[in-house]
TIDODREN-689439 format. One record per residue (C-alpha): residue number from 0; x, y, z. Coordinates in steps of 0.02 Angstrom, whole numbers, plus 50000, padded with zeros to 5 digits. Example, Ala and Ser with C-alpha at 12.3 -4.5 7.8 and 13.67 -1.06 7.14 Angstrom:
<recs>
[0; [50615; 49775; 50390]]
[1; [50684; 49947; 50357]]
</recs>
This chain:
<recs>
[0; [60004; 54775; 58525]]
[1; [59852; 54848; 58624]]
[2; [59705; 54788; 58552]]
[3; [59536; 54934; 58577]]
[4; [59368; 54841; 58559]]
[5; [59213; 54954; 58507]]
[6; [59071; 54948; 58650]]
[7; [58979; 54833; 58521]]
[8; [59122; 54705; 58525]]
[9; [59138; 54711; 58707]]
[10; [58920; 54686; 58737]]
[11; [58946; 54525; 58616]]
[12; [59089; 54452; 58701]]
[13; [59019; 54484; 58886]]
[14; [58843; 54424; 58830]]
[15; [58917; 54271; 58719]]
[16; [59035; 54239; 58866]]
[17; [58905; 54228; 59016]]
[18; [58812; 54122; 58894]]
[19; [58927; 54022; 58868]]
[20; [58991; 53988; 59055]]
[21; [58823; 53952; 59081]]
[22; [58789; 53841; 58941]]
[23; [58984; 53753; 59019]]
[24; [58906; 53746; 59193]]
[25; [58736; 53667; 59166]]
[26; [58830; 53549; 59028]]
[27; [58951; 53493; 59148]]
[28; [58809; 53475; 59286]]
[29; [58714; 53381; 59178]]
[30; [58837; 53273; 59112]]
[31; [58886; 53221; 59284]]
[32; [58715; 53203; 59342]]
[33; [58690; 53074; 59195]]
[34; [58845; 52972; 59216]]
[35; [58830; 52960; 59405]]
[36; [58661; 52893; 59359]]
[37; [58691; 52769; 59232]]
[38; [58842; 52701; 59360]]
[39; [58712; 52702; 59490]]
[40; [58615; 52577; 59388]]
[41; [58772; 52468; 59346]]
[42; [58788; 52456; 59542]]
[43; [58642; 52423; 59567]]
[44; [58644; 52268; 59438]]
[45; [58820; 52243; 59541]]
[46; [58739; 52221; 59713]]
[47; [58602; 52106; 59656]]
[48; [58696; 51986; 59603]]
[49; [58812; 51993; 59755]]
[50; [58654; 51977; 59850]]
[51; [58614; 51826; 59764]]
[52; [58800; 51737; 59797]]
[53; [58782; 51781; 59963]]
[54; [58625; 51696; 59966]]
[55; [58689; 51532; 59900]]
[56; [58844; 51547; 60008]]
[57; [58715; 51543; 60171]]
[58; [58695; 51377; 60153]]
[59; [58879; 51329; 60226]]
[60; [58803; 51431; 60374]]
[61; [59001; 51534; 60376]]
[62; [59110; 51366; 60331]]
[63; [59137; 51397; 60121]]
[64; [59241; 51239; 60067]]
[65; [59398; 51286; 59990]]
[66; [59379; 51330; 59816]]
[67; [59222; 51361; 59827]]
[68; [59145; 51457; 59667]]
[69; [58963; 51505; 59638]]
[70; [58888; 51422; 59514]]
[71; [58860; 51560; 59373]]
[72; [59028; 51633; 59373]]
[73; [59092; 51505; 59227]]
[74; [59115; 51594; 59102]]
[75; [59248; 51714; 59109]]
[76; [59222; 51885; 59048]]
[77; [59151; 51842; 58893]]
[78; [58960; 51883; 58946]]
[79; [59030; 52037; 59035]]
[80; [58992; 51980; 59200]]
[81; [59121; 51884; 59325]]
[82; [59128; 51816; 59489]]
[83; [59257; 51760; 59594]]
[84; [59321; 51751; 59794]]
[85; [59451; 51800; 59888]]
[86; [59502; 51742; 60057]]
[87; [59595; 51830; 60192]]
[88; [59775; 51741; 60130]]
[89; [59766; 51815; 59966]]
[90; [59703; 51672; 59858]]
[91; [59591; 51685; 59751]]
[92; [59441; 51540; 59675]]
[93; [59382; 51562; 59509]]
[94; [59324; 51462; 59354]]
[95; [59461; 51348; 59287]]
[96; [59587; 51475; 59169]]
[97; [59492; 51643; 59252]]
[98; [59612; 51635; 59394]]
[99; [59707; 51779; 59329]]
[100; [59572; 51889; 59268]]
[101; [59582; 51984; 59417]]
[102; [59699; 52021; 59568]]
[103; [59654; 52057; 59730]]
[104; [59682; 52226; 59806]]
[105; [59759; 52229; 59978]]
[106; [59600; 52306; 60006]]
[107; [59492; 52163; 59950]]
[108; [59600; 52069; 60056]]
[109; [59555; 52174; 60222]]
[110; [59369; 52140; 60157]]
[111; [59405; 51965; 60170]]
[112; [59458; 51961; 60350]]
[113; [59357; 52119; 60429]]
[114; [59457; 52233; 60422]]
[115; [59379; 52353; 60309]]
[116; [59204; 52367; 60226]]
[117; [59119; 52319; 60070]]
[118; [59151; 52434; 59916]]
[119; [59160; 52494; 59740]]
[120; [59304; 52513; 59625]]
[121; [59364; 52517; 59456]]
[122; [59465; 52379; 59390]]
[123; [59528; 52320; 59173]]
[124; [59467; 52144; 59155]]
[125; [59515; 52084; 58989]]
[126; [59549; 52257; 58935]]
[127; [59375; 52302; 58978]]
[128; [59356; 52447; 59124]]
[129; [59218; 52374; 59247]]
[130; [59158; 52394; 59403]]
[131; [59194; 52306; 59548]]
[132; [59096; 52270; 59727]]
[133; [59184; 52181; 59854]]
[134; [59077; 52112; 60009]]
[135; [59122; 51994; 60175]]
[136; [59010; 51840; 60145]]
[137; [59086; 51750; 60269]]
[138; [59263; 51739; 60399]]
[139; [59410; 51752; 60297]]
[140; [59302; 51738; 60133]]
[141; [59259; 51902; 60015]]
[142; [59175; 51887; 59852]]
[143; [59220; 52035; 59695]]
[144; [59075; 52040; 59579]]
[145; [59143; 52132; 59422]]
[146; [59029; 52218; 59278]]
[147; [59097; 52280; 59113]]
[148; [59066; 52474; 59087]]
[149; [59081; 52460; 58905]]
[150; [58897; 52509; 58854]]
[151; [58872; 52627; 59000]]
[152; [59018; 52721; 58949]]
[153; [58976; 52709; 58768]]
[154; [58796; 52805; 58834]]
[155; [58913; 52925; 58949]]
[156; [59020; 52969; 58794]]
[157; [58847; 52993; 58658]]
[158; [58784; 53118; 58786]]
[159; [58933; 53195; 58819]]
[160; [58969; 53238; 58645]]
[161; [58770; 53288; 58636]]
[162; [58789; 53398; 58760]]
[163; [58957; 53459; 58690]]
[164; [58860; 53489; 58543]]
[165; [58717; 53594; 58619]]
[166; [58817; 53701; 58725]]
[167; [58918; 53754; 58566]]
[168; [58757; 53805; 58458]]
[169; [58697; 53909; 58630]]
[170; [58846; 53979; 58631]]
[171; [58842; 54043; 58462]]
[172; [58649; 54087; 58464]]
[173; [58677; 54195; 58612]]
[174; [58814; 54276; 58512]]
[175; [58696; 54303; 58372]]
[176; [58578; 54362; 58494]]
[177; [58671; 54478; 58598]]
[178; [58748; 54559; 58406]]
[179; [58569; 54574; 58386]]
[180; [58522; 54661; 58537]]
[181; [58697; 54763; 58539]]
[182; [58657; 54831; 58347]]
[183; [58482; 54878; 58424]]
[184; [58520; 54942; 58588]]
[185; [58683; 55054; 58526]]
[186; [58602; 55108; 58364]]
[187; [58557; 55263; 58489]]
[188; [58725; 55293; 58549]]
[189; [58772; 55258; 58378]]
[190; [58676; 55405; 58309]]
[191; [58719; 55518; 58473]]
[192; [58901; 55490; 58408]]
[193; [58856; 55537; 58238]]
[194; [58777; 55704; 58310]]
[195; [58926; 55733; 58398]]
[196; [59058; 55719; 58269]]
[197; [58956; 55809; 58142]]
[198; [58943; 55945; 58281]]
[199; [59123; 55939; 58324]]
[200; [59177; 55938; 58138]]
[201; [59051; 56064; 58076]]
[202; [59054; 56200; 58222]]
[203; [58853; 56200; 58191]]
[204; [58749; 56166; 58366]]
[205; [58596; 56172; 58273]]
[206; [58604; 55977; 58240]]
[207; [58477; 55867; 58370]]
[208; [58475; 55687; 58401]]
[209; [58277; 55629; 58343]]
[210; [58248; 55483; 58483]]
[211; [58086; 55448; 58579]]
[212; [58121; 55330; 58720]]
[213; [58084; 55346; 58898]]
[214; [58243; 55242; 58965]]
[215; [58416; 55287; 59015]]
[216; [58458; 55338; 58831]]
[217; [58309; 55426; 58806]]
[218; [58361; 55555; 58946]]
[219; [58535; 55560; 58885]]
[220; [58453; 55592; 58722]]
[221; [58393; 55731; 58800]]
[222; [58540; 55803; 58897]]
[223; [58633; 55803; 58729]]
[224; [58505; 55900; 58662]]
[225; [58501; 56008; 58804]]
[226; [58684; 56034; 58812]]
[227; [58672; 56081; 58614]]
[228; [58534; 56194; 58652]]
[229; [58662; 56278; 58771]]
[230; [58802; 56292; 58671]]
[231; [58702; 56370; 58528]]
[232; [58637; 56506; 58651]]
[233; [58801; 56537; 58692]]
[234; [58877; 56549; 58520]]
[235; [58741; 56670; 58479]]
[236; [58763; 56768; 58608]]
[237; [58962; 56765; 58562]]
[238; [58900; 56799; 58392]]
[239; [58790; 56942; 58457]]
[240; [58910; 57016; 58554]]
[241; [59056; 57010; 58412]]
[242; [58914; 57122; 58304]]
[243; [58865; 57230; 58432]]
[244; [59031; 57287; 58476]]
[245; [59103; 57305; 58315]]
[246; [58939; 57396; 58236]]
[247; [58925; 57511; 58387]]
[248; [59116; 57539; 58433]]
[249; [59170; 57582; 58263]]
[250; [59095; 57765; 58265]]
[251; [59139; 57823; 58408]]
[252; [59314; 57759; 58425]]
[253; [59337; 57822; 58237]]
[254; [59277; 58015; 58326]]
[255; [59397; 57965; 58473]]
[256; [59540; 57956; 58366]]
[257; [59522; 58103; 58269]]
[258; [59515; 58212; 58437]]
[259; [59658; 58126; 58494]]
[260; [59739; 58151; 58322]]
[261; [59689; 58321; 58334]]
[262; [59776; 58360; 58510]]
[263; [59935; 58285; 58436]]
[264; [59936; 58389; 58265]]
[265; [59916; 58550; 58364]]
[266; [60014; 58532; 58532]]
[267; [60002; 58729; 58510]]
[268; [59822; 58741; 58520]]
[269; [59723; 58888; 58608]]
[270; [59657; 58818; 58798]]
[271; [59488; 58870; 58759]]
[272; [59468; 58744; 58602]]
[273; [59592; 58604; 58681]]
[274; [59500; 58616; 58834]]
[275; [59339; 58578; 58724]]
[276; [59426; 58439; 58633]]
[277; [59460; 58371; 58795]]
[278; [59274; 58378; 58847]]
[279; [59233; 58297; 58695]]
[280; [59369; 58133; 58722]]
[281; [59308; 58122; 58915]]
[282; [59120; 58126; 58823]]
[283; [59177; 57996; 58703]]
[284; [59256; 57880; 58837]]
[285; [59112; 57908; 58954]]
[286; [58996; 57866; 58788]]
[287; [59117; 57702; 58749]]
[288; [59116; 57629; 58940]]
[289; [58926; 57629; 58926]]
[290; [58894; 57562; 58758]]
[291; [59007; 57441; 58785]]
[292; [58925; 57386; 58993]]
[293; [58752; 57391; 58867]]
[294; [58826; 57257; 58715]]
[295; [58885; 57149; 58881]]
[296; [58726; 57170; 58959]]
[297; [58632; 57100; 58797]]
[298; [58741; 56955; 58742]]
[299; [58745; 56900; 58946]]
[300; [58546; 56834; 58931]]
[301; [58453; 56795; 59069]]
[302; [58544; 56803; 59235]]
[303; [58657; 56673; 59286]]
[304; [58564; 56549; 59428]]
[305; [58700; 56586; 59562]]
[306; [58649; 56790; 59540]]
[307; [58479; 56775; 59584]]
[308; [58409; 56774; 59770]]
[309; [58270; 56870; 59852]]
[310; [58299; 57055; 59798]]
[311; [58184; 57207; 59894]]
[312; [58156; 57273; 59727]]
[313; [58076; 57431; 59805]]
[314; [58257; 57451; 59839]]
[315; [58351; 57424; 59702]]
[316; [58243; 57540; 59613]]
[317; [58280; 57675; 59751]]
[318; [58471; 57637; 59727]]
[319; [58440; 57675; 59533]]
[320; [58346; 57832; 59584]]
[321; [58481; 57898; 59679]]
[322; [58625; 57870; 59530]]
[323; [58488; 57937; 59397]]
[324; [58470; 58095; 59503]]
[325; [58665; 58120; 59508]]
[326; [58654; 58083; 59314]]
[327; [58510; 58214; 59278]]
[328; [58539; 58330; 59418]]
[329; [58398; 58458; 59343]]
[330; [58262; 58343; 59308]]
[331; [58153; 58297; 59452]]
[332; [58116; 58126; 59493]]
[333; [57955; 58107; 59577]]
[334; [57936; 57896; 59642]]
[335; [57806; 57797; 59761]]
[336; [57886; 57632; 59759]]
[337; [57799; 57511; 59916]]
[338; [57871; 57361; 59974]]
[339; [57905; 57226; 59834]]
[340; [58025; 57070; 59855]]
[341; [58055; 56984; 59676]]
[342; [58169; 56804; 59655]]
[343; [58336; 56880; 59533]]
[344; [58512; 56960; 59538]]
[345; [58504; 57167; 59621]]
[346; [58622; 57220; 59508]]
[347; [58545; 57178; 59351]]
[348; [58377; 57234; 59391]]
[349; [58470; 57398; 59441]]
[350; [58552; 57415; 59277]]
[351; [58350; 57368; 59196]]
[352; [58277; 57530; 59329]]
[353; [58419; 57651; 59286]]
[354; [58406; 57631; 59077]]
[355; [58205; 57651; 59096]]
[356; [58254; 57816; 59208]]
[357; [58391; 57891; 59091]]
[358; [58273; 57858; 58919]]
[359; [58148; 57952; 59035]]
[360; [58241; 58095; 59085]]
[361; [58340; 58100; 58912]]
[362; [58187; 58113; 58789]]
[363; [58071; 58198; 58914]]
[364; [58071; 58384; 58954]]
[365; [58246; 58443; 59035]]
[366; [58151; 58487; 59197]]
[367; [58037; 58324; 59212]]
[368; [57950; 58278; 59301]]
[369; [57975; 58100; 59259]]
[370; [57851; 57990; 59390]]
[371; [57909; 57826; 59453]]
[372; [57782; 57707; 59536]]
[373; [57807; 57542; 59629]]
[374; [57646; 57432; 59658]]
[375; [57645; 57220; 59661]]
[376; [57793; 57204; 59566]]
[377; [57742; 57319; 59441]]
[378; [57856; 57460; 59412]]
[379; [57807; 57607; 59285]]
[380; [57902; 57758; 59221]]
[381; [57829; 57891; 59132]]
[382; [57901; 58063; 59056]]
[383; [57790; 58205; 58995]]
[384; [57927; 58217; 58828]]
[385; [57842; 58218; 58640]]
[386; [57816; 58031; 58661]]
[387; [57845; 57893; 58534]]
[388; [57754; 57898; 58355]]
[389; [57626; 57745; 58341]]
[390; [57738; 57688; 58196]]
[391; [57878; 57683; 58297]]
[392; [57797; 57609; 58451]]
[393; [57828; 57431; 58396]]
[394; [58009; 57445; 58387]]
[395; [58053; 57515; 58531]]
[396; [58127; 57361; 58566]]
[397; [58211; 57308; 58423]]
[398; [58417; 57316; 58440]]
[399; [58472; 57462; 58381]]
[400; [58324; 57551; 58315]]
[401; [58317; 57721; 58325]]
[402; [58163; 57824; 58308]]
[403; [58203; 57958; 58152]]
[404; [58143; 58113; 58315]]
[405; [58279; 58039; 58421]]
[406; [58426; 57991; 58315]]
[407; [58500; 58159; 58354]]
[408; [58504; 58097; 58552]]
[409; [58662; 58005; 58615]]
[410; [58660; 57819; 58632]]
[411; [58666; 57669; 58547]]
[412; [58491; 57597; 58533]]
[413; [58544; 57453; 58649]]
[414; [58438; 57541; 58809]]
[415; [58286; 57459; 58816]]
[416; [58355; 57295; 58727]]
[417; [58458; 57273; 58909]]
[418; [58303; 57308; 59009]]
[419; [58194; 57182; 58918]]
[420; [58337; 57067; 58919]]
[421; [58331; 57091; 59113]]
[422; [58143; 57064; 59112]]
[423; [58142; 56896; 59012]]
[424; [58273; 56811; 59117]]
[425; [58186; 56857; 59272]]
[426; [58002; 56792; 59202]]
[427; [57929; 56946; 59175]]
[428; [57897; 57067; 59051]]
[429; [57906; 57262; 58961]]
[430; [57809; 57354; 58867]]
[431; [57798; 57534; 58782]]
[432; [57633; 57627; 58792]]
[433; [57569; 57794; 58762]]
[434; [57553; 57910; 58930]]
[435; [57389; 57993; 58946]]
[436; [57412; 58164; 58919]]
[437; [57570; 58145; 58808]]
[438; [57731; 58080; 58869]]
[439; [57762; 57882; 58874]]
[440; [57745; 57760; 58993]]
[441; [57874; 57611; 59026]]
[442; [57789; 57449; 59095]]
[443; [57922; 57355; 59216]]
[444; [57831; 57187; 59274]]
[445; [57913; 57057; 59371]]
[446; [57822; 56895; 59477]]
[447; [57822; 56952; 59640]]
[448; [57866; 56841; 59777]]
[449; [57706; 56754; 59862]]
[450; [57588; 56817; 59718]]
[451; [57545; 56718; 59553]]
[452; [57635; 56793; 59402]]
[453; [57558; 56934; 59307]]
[454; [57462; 56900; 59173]]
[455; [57551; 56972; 58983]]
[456; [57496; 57152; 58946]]
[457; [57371; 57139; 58774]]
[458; [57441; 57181; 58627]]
[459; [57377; 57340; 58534]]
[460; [57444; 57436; 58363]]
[461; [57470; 57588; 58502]]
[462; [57585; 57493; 58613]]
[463; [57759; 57382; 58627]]
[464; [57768; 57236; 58739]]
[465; [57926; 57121; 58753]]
[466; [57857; 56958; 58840]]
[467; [57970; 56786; 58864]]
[468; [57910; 56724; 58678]]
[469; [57968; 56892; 58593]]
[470; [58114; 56894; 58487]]
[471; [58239; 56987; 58597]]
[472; [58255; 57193; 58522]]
[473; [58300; 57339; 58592]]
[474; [58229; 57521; 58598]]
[475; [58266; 57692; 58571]]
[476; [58406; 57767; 58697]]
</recs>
């Protein structure tokens, strides 16, 4: 069985882990570093009195009698100390009934004749572990000095167990401590989770996660919130476009179906009147492919960042000129448009020129002229039609609205939504004003490249302007 560990569990365990490996290695370190010093003290006691038999054995000046013993090794073991010598043969002199107390190493034996040198070891005496120094004091003649270990390893085993002792109450502090720091340093992911799953369960992007840090989480904090922000766009532009269509499409695919129901009825129809009911379904298709390029238009937003580049706007809006004059082939078009190159996507600004012509030429006089100027990124269109009440003038860009003179006109009311649209996602800006003279006059402003951005029209009660902090509308056509 697989066993999953939250990212809490896992923080404790690594930090409580690389504690405690550390807390293990300095124990350890320590630990050896005390014992090797208390041992270092016992051999030191060890060689001092080896110094002083050697002393006392100078006096035979390198001829020991035989059986020779130093003077304070009677005793035995009893004061935890013991002497004794060993010669190159193997024997060994010692107190009367300590003869056995120790054996002599082959080693010891080498000592004793020269072949090896002095040393330490290890040896039971009595049942007592002690240490053991064996040094040459003369030919053929090798005291041991032996000193019991039983209170030095009493101290090595108290520290030991101290240290044993500490390492397990770091351990668990630094597991306390790193659940501490965990519950506080994941209490952000914690909530981002929270977000998430309410998001994911809910369908609702509207939900942010509240944190103010400046570290790692604070900017994923902020991506999160960004990425929400984006998603919620998107669903209302779904949302949007889901309304649009059906609240647009429904009329005129209700009238398409009756002419097409109508053609079917009466297959024996005169030509004259099918031949106008035919008109009227190409009108109505022609009417449905545009309404329906103007809801994508509007639910699209501002232009995608791989659209845009450096457009010659003075030539997009000629290109728009030259498909408005095939549109409107009796109104005349009268444009100035000098040099302009704007950052954004040619086709879209094409779409924004060619809506601002057609609501032009459509509510203006049939013969125009409608005037087109191109100065410093600052395009204007104006007709010389009846113009747009001042009541009326704020809406223009509202979706859908339809001034009560024009609702006789064709169209949707989604015209001048798209060309605002356009303008906001390219940093610019529209607005609706009142031609001098009569007529109206279409504002088209976009940051040109190498000049500063223009500054937002003013708003008046006699004009419309859509800037980047409008609600998004539409207009009239």
């Amino acid at each position: 069985m697989r066993i999953r560990l939250t990212l809490k569990a896992r923080f404790i365990l690594v930090a409580g882990g690389a504690v405690a490996a550390v807390a293990l290695a300095v124990t350890a370190v320590a630990f050896l570093a005390i014992r090797n010093d208390l041992q270092n003290q016992v051999r030191a006691e060890i060689a001092a009195r080896a110094d002083s038999v050697r002393h006392q054995a100078l006096q035979y000046h390198g001829h020991i009698p035989k059986g020779w013993v130093p003077p304070h090794s009677s005793g035995g073991f009893a004061i935890l100390t013991y002497t004794q010598v060993v010669t190159s043969g193997g024997e060994v002199w010692a107190p009367p009934g300590d003869l056995h107390l120790l054996t002599p190493s082959v080693a010891a034996i080498e000592v004793a004749a020269g072949k090896e040198d002095a040393y330490y070891s290890f040896a039971k005496i009595n049942n007592i572990r002690a240490m053991v120094y064996t040094e040459r004091v003369a030919p053929g003649v090798a005291i041991q000095v032996a000193e019991a270990l039983t209170t030095t390893d009493q101290e090595v085993s108290s520290i030991g167990t101290m240290l044993a002792a500490l390492s397990v109450v770091g351990v668990l502090a630094a597991t306390l401590l790193g659940w501490a720091v965990a519950r506080a340093g994941l209490a952000p992911v914690a909530r981002l989770a929270g977000v998430a799953e309410e998001v994911t369960a809910t369908g609702d992007p509207s939900r942010r996660v509240e944190m103010r840090r400046r570290d790692e989480l604070g900017r994923l904090a902020m991506s999160f919130n960004a990425m929400l922000g984006a998603l919620q766009r998107s669903l209302d532009a779904q949302r949007r476009l889901v309304s649009d269509a059906s609240h647009e499409l429904r009329t005129p695919l209700a009238s398409l179906r009756i002419n097409a129901d109508l053609l079917l009825e009466y297959p024996d129809m005169p030509p004259a009147e099918r031949n106008e009911v035919l008109v009227r379904v190409a009108d109505q298709v022609e009417e449905l492919s545009r309404l329906v390029v103007s809801v994508t238009d509007l639910a699209r937003g501002e232009p995608l960042r791989k659209e845009r580049s450096r457009v010659r706007f003075d030539e997009v809006a000629s290109d728009a000129l030259d498909a408005a004059r095939r549109d409107w082939p009796k109104t005349e078009f009268d444009a100035e448009l000098a040099d302009c190159t704007v950052d954004g996507s040619a086709e879209r600004l094409r779409v924004a020129v060619k809506n601002l012509l057609d609501n032009a030429a459509k509510f203006g006089p049939p013969q125009g002229p409608v005037q087109v100027r191109l100065a410093g990124g600052d395009l204007t269109v104006r007709d010389h039609g009846p113009g747009i009440a001042p009541d009326d003038l704020p809406f223009v860009f509202d979706r859908f609205y339809r001034a009560l003179s024009s609702r006789s006109a064709p169209g949707a009311g989604l015209g001048l939504a798209v060309v605002q649209e356009i303008a906001l996602g390219h940093g610019g800006a529209v607005a609706a004003e009142p031609a001098p003279g009569g007529g109206t006059l279409m504002r088209f402003t976009l940051p040109e490249l190498g000049r500063p951005a223009p500054p937002d029209p003013p708003a008046a009660d006699t004009a419309a302007v859509a800037r980047p902090t409008d609600v998004m509308a539409a207009q009239p056509g």
